[in-house]
C-alpha positions in Angstrom: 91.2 233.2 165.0 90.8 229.1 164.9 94.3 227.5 164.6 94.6 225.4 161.7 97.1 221.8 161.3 99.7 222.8 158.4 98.2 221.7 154.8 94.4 221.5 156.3 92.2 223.7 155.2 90.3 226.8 157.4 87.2 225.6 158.8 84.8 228.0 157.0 86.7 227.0 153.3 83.9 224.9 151.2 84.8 221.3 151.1 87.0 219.7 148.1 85.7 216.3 147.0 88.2 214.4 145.2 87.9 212.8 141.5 86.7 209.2 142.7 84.1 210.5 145.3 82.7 213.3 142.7 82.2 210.6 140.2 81.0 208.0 142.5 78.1 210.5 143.5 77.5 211.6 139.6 76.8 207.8 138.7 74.3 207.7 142.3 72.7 210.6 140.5 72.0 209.4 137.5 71.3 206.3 138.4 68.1 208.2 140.5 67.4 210.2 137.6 66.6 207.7 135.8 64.6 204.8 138.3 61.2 204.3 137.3 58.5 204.4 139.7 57.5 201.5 141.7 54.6 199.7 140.0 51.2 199.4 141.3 49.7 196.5 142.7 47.3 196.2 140.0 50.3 196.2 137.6 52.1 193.4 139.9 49.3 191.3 140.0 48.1 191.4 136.3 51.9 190.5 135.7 51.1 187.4 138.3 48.4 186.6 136.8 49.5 186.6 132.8 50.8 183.1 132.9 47.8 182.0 134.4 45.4 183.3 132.6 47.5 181.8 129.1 47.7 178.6 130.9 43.7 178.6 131.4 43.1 179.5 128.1 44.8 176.3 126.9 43.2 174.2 129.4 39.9 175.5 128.9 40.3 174.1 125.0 41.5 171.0 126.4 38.4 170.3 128.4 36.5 171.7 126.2 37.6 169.6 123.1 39.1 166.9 124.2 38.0 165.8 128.2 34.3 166.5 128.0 33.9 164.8 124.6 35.7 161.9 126.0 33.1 161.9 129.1 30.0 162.1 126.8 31.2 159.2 125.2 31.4 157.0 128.2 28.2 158.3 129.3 26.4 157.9 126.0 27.9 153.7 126.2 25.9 153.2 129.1 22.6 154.3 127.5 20.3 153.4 124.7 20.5 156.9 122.9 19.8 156.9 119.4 21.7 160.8 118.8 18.0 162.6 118.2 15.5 161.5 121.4 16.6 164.1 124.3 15.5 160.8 126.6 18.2 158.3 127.2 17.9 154.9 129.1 20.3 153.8 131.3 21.4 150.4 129.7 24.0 149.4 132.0 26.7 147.1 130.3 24.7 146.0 128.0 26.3 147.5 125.2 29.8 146.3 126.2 28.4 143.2 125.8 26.9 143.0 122.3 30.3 144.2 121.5 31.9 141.2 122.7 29.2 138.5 122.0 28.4 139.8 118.4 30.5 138.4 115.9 29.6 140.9 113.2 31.3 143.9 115.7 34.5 141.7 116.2 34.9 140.7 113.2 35.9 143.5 111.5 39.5 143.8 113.8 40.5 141.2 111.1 40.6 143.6 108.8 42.9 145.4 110.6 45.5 142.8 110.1 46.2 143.6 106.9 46.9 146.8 107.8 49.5 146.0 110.3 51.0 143.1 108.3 51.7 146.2 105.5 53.2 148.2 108.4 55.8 145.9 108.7 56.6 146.4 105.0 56.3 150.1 105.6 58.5 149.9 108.2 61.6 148.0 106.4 61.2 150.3 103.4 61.6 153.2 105.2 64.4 151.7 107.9 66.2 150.4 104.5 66.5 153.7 102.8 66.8 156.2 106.1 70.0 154.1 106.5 71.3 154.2 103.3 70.4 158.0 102.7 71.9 158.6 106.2 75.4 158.0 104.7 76.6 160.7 101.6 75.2 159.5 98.7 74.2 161.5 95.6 71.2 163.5 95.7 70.1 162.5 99.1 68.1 165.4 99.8 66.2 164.6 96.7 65.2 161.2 97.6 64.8 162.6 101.4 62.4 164.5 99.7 60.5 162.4 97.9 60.5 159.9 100.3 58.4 162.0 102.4 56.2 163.6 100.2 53.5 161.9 100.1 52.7 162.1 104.0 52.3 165.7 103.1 49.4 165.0 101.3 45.8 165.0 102.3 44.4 161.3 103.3 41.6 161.9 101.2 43.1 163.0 98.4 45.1 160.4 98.3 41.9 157.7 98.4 40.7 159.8 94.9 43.9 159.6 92.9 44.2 155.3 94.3 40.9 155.2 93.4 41.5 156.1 90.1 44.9 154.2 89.9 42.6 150.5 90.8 39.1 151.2 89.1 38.9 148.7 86.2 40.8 150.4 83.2 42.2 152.3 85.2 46.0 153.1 85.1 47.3 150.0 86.8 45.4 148.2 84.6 46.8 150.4 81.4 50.4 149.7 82.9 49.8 145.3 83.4 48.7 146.0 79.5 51.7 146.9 78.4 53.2 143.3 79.7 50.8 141.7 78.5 48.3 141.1 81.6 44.8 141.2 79.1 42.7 140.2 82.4 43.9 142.4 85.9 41.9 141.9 88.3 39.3 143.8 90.5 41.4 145.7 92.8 38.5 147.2 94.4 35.9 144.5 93.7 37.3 141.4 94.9 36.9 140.8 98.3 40.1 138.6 98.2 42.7 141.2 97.3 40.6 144.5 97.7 42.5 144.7 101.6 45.7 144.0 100.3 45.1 147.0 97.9 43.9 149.6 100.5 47.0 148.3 103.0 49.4 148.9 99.7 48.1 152.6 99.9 48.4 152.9 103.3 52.3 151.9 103.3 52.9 154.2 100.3 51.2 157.4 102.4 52.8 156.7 105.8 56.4 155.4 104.7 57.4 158.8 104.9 56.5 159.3 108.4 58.7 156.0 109.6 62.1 157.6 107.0 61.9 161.1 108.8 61.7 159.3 112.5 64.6 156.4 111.7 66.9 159.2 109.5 66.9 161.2 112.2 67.2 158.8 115.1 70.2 157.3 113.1 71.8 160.7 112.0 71.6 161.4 116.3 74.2 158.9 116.6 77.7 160.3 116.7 79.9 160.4 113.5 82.8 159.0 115.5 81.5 155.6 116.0 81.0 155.2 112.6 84.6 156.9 112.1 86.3 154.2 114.7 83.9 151.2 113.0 85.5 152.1 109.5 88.8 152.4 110.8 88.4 148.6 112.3 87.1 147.4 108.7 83.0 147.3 109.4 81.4 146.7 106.9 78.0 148.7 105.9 76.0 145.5 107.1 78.0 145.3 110.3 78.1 149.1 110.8 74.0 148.8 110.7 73.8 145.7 113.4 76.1 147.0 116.0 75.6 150.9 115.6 72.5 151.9 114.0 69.8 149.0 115.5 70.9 149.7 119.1 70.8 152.9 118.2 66.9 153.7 116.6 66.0 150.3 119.1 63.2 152.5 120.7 62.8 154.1 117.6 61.5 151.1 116.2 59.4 150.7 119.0 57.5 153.9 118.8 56.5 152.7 115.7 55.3 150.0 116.2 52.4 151.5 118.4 51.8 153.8 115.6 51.6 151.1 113.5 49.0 149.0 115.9 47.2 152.2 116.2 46.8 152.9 113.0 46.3 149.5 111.7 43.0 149.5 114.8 41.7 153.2 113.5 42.4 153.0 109.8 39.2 155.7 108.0 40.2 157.6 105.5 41.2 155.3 102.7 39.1 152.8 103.2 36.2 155.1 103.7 36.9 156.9 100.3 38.1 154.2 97.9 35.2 151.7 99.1 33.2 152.9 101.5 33.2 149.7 103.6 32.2 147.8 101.4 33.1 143.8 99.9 34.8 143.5 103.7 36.8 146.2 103.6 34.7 148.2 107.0 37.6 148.3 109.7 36.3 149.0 113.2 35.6 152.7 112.7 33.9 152.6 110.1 31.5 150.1 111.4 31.5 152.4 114.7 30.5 155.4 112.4 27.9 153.5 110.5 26.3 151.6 113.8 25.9 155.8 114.9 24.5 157.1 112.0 23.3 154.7 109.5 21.8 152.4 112.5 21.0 155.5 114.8 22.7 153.2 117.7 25.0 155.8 119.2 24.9 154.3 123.0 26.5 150.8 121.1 28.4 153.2 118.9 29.9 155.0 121.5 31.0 151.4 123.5 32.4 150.6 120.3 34.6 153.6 120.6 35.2 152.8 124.2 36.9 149.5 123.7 38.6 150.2 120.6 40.1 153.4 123.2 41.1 150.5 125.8 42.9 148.1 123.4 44.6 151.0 122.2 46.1 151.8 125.5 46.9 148.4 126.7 49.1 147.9 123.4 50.7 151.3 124.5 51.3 149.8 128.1 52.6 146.6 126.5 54.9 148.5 124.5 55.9 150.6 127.5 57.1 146.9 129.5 59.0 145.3 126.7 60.9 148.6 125.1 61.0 150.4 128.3 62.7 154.1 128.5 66.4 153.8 128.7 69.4 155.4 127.4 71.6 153.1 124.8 75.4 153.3 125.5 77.1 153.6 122.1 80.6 154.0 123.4 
């Protein structure tokens, strides 16, 4: 008989776990009960390879769309292609070079000037009422609304119902009756004015664009600035020169590419309202007529090329004189 310490228990008597232990191996258990099995290596690498395969997808469109367009072009500018032969001659620079040299190509970027001088105008309107609306006024979400409407709307839409608004008895003309102007002028007709009329439409579509961008660089500003600028008697004026301008500063200079930009690659409205025509052709319309009315795509396509270029070296010039850096409001 096996002698026993006093309290132990005999050494044939089943073991007694105690409360934490019996617990600690009930949660082990279930914790194996319910483990999945280890995944496969097909499974592991399919899971690798999802974001991959996503990623290719979107840079398969890229190159597809975008890059190898872009590479036809530059091919096509060195050649005398006229978009049906399947033979193309190697022209060297000589494209580049009627681009340059003929007046009738370069001309046309003066055209363009009327659309950026009306970006400016575009530009204050929308600056003067994104700070006004910025502040509580009544019916601000109205006006934010209407304000930004019309960028909603289709360009080319927009080129019919302006086209309708400046052909001759038209309803510009029916409103200048009503004040007694008996002989309005060609809106459309005169080559004088008929760019100042097509850069009036242009400021009315895109205004909205520059309100959303300077409301809601100005509404990033903190409220707390504009709290402390009250308390020290700023006025609304003072409030806009020493808060808001530093604030939208690169703001401001965002659009002002867009507006270069746009002002070089204006289409749709001129396109629809005159077609190009009494001197109203920007540079890509002429490009698209040189390519298909002319069948000149090779001096088409250099056209493109350098209108590509100046767009980019405005954007790098932009880049140097509003460079990226944080404004210090407090």
């Amino acid at each position: 008989m096996a002698i026993t310490a006093p309290g132990s228990a005999p050494a044939d008597a089943p073991a007694v776990l105690s409360a934490p232990v019996r617990a600690g191996r009930f949660r082990g258990f279930r914790r194996g009960a319910g483990r999945r099995p280890g995944r496969t290596a097909g499974q592991r690498t399919l899971q690798a390879l999802t974001p991959w395969l996503f990623l290719a997808l979107a840079v398969g469109l890229l190159l597809l769309f975008t890059y190898w367009p872009a590479l036809n072009l530059f091919y096509f500018s060195v050649t005398d292609w006229d978009g049906i032969d399947l033979e193309k001659e190697f022209v060297g620079l000589a494209n580049y070079v009627e681009v340059f040299t003929d007046p009738r190509i370069f001309s046309v970027f003066g055209v363009s000037l009327y659309y950026f001088l009306g970006s400016f105008v575009q530009m204050a309107i929308a600056l003067y009422f994104a700070t006004i609306l910025s502040f509580s006024t009544r019916f601000q979400n109205l006006f934010r609304g209407i304000l930004f409407f019309p960028y909603l709307i289709n360009g080319v839409a927009i080129g019919f119902v302006f086209l309708y608004l400046f052909q001759p008895g038209g309803t510009l003309d029916s409103v200048l009756s009503w004040f007694g102007v008996s002989d309005p002028p060609q809106w459309l007709g005169d080559p004088s004015i008929v760019n100042w009329s097509l850069a009036g439409t242009s400021v009315w579509r895109y205004t909205g664009l520059n309100f959303v961008l300077f409301l809601g660089a100005i509404q990033s500003i903190p409220r707390e600035l504009y709290e402390a600028a009250e308390l020290d008697g700023a006025s609304r004026w003072q409030q806009f020169w020493a808060l808001i301008f530093p604030g939208i500063r690169r703001i401001i200079g965002l659009s002002f590419i867009l507006a270069v930009a746009g002002a070089l690659s204006v289409f749709e409205i001129p396109f629809i309202m005159t077609g190009g025509a009494n001197g109203s052709a920007t540079f890509v319309i002429q490009t698209l007529q040189t390519a298909f009315n002319f069948r000149q795509v090779g001096l088409a396509s250099a056209m493109a090329v350098v209108l590509l270029i100046i767009v980019l070296l405005v954007t790098w010039v932009q880049r140097k004189v509003f460079p990226d850096e944080k404004v210090d409001l407090t």
